[in-house]
C-alpha positions as CSV (number, residue, x, y, z in Angstrom):
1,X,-2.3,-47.2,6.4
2,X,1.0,-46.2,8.8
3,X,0.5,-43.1,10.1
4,X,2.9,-40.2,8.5
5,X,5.9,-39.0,9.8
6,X,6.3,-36.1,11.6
7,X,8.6,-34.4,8.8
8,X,6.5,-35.7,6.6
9,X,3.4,-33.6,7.7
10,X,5.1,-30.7,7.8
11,X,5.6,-30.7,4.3
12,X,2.3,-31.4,3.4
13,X,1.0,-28.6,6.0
14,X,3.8,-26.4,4.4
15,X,2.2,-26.6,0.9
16,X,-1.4,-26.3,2.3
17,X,-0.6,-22.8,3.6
18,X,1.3,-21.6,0.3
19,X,0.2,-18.1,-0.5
20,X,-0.6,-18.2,-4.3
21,X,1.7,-15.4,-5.2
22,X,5.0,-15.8,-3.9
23,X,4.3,-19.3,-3.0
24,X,5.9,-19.4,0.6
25,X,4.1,-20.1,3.6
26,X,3.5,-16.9,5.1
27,X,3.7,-16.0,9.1
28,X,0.7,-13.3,8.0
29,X,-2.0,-14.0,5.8
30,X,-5.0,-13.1,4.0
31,X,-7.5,-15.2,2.1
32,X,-9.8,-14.1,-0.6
33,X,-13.8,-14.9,-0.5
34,X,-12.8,-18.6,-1.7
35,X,-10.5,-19.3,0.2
36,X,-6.8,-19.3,-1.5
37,X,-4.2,-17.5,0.7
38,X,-1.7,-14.6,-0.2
39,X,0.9,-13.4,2.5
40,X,0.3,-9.8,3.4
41,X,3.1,-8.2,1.6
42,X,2.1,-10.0,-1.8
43,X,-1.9,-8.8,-0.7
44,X,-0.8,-5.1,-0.6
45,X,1.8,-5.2,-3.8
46,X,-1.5,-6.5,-6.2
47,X,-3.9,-3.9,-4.6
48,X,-0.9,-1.5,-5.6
49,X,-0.6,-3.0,-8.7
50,X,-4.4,-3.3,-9.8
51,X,-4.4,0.7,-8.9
52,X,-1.5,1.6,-11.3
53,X,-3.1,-0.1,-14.2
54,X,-6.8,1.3,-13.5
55,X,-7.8,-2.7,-13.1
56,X,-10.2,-4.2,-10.1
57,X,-7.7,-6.6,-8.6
58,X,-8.1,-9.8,-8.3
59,X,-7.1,-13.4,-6.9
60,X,-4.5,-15.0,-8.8
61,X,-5.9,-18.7,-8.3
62,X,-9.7,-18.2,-9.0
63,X,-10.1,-14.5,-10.6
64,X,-12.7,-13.0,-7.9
65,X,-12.4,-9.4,-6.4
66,X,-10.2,-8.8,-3.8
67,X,-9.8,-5.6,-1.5
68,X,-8.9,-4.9,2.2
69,X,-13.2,-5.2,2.6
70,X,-13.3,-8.1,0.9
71,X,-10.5,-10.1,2.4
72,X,-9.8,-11.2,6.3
73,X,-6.8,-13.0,8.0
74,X,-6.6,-16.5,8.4
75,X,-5.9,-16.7,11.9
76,X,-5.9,-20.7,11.8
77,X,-3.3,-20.8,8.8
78,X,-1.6,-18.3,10.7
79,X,-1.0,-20.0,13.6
80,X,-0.4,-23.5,12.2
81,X,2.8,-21.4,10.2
82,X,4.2,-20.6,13.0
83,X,4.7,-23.9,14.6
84,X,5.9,-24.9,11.1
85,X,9.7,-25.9,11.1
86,X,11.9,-23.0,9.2
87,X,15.0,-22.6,8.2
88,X,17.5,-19.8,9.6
89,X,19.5,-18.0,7.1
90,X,23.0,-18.2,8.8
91,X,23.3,-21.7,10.4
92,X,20.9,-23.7,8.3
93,X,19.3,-25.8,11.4
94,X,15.4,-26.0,11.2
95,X,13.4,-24.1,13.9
96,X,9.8,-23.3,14.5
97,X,8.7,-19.8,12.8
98,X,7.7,-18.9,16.2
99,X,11.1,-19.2,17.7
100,X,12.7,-18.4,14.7
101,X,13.4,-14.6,15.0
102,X,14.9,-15.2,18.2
103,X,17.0,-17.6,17.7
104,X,18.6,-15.6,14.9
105,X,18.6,-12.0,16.6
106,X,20.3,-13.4,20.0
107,X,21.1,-17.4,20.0
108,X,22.5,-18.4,16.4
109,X,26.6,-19.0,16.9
110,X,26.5,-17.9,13.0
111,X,24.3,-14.6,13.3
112,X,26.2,-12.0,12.0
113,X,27.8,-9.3,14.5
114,X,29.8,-6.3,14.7
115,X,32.9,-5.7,17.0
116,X,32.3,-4.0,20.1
117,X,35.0,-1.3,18.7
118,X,32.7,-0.1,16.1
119,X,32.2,2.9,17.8
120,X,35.5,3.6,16.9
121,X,35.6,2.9,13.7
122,X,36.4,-1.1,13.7
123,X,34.3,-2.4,10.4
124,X,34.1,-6.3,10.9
125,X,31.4,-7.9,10.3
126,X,31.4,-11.7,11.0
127,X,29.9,-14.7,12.4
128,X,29.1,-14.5,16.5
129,X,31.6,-17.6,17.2
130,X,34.3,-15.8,15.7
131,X,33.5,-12.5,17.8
132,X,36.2,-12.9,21.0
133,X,38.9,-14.4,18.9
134,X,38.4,-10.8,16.6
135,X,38.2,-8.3,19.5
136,X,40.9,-9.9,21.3
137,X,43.0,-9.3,18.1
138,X,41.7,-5.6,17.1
139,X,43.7,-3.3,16.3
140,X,41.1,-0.4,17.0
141,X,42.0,-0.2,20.8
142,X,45.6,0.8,20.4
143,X,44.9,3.3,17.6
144,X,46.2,6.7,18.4
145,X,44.3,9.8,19.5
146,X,44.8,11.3,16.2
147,X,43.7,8.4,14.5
148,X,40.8,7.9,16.2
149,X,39.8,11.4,16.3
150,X,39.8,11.5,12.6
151,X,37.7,8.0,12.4
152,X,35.1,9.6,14.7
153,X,35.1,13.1,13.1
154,X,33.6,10.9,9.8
155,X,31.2,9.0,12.2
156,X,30.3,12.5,13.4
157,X,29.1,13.9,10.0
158,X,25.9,11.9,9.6
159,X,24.7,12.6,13.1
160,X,25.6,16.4,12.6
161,X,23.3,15.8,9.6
162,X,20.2,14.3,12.0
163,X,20.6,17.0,14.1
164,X,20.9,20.0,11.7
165,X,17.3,18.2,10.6
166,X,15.8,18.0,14.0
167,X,17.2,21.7,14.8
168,X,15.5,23.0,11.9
169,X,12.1,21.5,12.5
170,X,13.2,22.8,16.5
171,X,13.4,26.5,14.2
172,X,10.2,26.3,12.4
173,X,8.4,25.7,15.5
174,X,9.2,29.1,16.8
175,X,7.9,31.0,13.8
176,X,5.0,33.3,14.5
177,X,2.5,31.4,11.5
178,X,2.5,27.9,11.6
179,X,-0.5,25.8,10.1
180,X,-1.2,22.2,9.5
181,X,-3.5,20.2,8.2
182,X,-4.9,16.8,7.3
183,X,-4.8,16.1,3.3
184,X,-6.2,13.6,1.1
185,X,-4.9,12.4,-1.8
186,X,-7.5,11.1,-4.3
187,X,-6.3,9.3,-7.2
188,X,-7.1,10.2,-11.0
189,X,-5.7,9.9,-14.5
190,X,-4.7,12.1,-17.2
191,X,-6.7,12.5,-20.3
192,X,-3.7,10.6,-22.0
193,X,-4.5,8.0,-25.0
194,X,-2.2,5.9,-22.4
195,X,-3.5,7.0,-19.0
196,X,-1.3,7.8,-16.3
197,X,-2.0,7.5,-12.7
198,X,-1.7,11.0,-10.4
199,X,-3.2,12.1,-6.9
200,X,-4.8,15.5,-6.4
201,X,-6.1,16.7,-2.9
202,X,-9.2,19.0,-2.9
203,X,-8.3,22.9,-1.8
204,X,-7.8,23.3,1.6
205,X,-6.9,26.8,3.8
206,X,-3.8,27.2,6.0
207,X,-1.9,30.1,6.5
208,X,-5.6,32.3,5.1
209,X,-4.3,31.6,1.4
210,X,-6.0,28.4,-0.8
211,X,-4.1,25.5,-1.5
212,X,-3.8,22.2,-3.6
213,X,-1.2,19.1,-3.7
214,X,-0.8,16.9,-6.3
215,X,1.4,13.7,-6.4
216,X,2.7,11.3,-9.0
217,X,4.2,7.7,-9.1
218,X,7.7,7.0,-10.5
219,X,7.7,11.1,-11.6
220,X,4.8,9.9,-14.3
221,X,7.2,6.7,-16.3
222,X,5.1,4.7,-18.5
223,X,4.5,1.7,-16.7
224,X,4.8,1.8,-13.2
225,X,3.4,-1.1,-12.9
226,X,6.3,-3.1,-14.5
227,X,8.8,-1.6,-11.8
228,X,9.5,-3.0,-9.0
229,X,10.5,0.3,-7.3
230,X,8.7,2.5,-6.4
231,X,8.6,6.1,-5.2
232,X,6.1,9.1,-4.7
233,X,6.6,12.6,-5.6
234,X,4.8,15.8,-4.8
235,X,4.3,19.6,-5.6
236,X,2.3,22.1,-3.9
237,X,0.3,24.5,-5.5
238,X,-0.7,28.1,-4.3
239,X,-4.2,28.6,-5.7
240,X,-5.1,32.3,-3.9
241,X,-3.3,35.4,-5.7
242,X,-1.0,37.0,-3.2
243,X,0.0,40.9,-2.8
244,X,3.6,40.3,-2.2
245,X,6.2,37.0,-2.2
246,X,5.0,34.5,0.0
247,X,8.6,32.6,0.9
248,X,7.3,29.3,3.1
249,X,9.1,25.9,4.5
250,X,6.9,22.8,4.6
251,X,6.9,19.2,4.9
252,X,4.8,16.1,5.1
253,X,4.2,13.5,7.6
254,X,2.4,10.5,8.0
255,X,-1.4,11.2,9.1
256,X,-2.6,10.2,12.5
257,X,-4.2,7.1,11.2
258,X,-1.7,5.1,8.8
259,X,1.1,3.1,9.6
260,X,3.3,4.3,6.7
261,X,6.7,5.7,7.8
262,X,8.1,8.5,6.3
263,X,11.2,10.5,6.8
264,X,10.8,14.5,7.2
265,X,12.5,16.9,5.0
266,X,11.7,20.0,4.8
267,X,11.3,21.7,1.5
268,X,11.3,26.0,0.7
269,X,9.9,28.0,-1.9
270,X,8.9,31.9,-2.5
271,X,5.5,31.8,-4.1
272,X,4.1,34.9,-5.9
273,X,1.2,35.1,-8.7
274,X,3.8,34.4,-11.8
275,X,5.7,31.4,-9.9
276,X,2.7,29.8,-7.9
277,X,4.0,26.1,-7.7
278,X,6.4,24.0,-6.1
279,X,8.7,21.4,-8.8
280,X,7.9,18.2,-7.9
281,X,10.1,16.7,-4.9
282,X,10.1,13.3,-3.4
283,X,8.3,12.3,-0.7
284,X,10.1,10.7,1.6
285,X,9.4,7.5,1.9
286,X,11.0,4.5,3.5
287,X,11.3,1.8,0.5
288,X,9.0,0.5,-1.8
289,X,7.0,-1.7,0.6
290,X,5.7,1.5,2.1
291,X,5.3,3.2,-1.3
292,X,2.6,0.2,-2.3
293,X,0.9,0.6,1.2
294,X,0.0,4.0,0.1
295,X,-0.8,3.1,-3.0
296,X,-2.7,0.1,-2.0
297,X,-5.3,2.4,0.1
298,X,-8.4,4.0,-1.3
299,X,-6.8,7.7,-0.3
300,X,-3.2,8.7,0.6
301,X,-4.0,10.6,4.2
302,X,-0.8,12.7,5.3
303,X,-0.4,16.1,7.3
304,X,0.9,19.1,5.8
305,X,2.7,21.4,8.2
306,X,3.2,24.9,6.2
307,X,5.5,28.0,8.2
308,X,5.6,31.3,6.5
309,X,9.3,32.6,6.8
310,X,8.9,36.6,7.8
311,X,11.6,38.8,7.4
């Protein structure tokens, strides 16, 4: 028999190393007890989606458990992906998935770039070999003072908005009781005919007063399950019975141990003994990706920082 083409085993390596759910050969994968391969991102959304419906998830090839114990990488499979030829989005020419990203962020003549003028206001967006014929032609650079002045005063208003953030958190800081600590979401369901998924911490003591969060998927919709977005929301409860209004700022962050990212905002609220909770407000999370990480996990760990506003 004549050996194979080169092109030709590629293919057949390509289909080897299919993950069974979104069936593309995946840079990062995991492989259940027998064997069949998901990519990581397709790993986490079934462990997401096995929580939401109260279900031990499972392979989609062969049925047996999966979970982040009973799954590894497949370091092998791995590495033969990346040698494996790909194609890149803007020019179309096959490259190696190891010298793929790189070839797209800095090489590729058709990567999309931006004119150097964007700072002051230019929008193009375009291939890279049309970049100095653009910039030669831009009208940006001969704008006048006003006209740039009012371009930059819009570019302005979403870093004044970063700022105003970062200054606030800057303010809390300052305040004379400030108190954080570690919380752990642990997940239940309502006593529904049609249960619904929700996350509860256990009590927990800053600021000398008792305190609980809760947290719910999709603010509570049916079936989360059947959406492909996803978000988390939260409330915090005041569980102690105060003597006068107890006006506080707070806001979550990622704990020191997951790789979740999370935006801050910073939430207020007067508590007293007739209004002792919070409405439910989003937490701030990235996308949905991150949403299923969380939900994927056997507890949702974040850090609560709580600063009691004295006047």
């Amino acid at each position: 028999m004549a050996p194979k083409p080169r092109g030709e085993w590629s293919t057949v390596l390509s289909h080897l190393a299919l993950g069974v759910v979104s069936l593309h050969a995946a840079v990062s994968s995991v492989q259940c007890t027998n064997g069949h391969l998901m990519c990581a991102g397709c790993f986490i959304h079934l462990l997401a989606d096995a929580r939401l419906k109260e279900e031990q998830a499972t392979c989609p090839n062969c049925r047996c458990e999966i979970s982040k114990s009973l799954c590894c990488r497949n370091l092998a499979v791995e590495k033969a992906v990346s040698e494996l030829p790909s194609e890149c989005g803007f020019c179309l020419r096959q490259f190696p998935r190891s010298l793929l990203e790189r070839h797209q962020k800095e090489e590729c003549q058709d990567r999309v770039t931006q004119c150097k003028y964007k700072r002051i206001g230019c929008p193009w967006h375009g291939p890279f070999h049309e970049l100095t014929v653009h910039e030669a032609a831009c009208a940006h650079p001969t704008k006048t003072g006003n006209e740039l002045m009012e371009i930059l005063d819009e570019m302005d208003q979403s870093h004044r908005k970063e700022m105003q953030l970062y200054n606030s958190i800057f303010s809390l800081l300052s305040f004379e009781k400030i108190g954080y600590t570690e919380v752990q979401f642990r997940p239940y369901r309502t006593d529904d005919f049609i249960t619904r998924l929700y996350y509860e911490t256990p009590r927990f003591t800053v600021l000398n007063q008792t305190w609980v969060l809760k947290a719910r998927v999709n603010d509570s919709e049916r079936n989360p399950n059947l959406s492909c977005k996803r978000t988390l929301s939260f409330q915090l409860l005041l569980k102690s019975k105060v003597t006068a209004p107890l006006e506080c700022s707070f806001l979550l962050l990622k704990g020191p141990y997951d790789d979740v990212r999370i935006s801050p905002v910073i939430y207020h609220f007067v508590f007293t003994n007739e209004s002792n909770e919070t409405d439910y407000v989003p937490l701030p999370i990235i996308d949905s990706v991150e949403c299923n990480k969380l939900l994927a996990a056997k507890n949702i760990n974040l850090r609560l920082f709580l600063f009691q506003i004295q006047k």
